[in-house]
C-alpha positions in Angstrom: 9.5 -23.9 12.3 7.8 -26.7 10.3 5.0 -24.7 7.4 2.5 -27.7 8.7 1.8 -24.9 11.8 1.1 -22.3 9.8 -2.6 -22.2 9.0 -5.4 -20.7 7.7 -7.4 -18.0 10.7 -10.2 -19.4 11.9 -13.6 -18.0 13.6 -11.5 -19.4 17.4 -8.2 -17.4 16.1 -10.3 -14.3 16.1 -10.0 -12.7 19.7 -6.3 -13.5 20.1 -5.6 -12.1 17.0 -7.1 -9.1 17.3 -5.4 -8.9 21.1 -2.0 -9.6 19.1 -2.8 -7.0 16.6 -3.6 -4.0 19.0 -1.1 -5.1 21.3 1.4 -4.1 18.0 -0.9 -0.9 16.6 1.9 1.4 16.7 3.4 -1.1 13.3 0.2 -2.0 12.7 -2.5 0.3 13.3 -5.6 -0.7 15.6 -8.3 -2.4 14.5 -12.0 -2.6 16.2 -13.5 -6.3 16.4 -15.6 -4.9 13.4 -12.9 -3.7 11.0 -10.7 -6.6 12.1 -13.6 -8.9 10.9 -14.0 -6.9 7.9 -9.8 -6.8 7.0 -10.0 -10.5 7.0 -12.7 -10.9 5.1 -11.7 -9.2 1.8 -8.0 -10.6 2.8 -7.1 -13.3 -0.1 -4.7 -14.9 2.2 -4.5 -15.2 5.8 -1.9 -17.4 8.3 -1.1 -17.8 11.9 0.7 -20.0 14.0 0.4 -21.4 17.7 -2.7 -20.5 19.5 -2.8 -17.1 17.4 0.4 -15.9 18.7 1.0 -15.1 14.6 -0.8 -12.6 11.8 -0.2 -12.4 8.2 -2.8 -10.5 6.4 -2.4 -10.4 2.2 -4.8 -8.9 -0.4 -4.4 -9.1 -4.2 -5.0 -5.9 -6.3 -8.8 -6.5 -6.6 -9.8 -5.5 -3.0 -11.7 -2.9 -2.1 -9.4 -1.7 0.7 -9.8 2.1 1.6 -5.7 2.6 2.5 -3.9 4.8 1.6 -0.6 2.7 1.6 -2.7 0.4 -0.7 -3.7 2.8 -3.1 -0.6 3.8 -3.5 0.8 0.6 -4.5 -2.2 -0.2 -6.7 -1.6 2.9 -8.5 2.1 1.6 -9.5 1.2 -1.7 -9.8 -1.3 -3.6 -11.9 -0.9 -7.2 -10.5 0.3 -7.6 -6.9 -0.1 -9.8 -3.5 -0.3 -6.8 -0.7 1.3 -7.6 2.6 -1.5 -5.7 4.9 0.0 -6.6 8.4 2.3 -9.2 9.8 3.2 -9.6 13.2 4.8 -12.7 15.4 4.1 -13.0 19.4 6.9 -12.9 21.3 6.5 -16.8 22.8 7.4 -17.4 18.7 9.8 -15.1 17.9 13.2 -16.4 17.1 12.0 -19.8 16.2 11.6 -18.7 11.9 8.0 -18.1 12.1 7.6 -14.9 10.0 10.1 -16.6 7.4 8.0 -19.7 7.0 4.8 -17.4 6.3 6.3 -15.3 3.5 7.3 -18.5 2.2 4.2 -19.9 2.3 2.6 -16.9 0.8 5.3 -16.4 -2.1 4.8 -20.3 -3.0 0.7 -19.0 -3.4 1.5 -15.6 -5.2 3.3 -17.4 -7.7 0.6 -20.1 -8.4 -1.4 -17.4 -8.6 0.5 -16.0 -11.6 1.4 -13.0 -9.5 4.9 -11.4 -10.2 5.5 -9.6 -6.4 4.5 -8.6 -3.2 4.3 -5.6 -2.0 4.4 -4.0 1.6 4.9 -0.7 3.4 7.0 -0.5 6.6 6.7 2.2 9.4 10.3 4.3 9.1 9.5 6.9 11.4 8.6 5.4 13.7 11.7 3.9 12.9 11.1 0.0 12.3 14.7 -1.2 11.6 13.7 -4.9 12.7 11.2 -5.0 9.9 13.3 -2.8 7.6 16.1 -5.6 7.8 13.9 -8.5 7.7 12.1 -7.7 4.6 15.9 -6.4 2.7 16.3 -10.5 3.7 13.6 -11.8 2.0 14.6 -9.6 -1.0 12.2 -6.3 -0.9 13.8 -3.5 -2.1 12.5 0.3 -1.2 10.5 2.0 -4.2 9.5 5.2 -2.4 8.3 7.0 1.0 4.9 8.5 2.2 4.2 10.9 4.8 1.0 9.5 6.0 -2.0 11.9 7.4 -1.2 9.9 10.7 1.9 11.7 11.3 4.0 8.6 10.5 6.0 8.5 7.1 6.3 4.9 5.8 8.7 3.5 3.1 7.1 1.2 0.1 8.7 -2.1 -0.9 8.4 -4.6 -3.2 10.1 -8.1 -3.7 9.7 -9.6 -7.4 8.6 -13.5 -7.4 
């Protein structure tokens, strides 16, 4: 896939998004129309693709994100690009969509002097797709979380 799809979200992106979103809330987690609104908002970088049949959501350090996967990056980390949610329809997948927007967000992380991204990925339940996509891109495991959710995440981080 070309990075001239990719785009910034706009206002019309909005409902199919948050479809897309809830339709993956078991990796994701759902959102209402209101804390959808507000996620993107505070969000420092935001892509999709197609007729919003993609999501990636990044925020830096600064936002005021009441997560407690963020917070427990920003407590390791003093300077980082966090990977909130990424997702890719199905009509896309298979065609290098979700490689083309961590590109795209690792070209702007490092012109924004940042040194890495960070993410958390669900491991039980087991995401082994996502697990294997991100040990591609280069993330490497840093620690676990049990989650007040019942799910237990891992943490990962890939240096820029």
């Amino acid at each position: 896939m070309s990075a001239a799809r990719l785009r910034a979200i706009g206002e019309d992106d909005f409902p199919a998004l948050l479809a897309l979103n809830n339709l993956h809330a078991a990796e994701l987690s759902w959102q209402t129309p209101a804390q959808f609104a507000a996620l993107l908002r505070q969000a420092c970088w935001t892509r999709t693709a197609g007729d919003g049949e993609a999501l990636l959501v990044a925020l830096d350090q600064d936002a005021d994100y009441d997560n407690p996967n963020f917070a427990w990056l920003k407590a390791r980390f003093a300077r980082f690009i966090y990977i909130d949610r990424v997702v890719v329809a199905q009509s896309l997948q298979g065609q290098g969509v979700a490689g083309a927007l961590y590109r795209e967000l690792q070209t702007q992380a490092r012109a924004w002097d940042h040194a890495s991204l960070v993410c958390e990925i669900n491991l039980d339940p087991p995401n082994p797709a996502s697990v294997a996509f991100h040990r591609r891109l280069g993330f490497a495991q840093i620690g676990q979380a049990d989650l007040a959710n019942g799910k237990r995440v891992g943490y990962y981080v890939c240096p820029l």
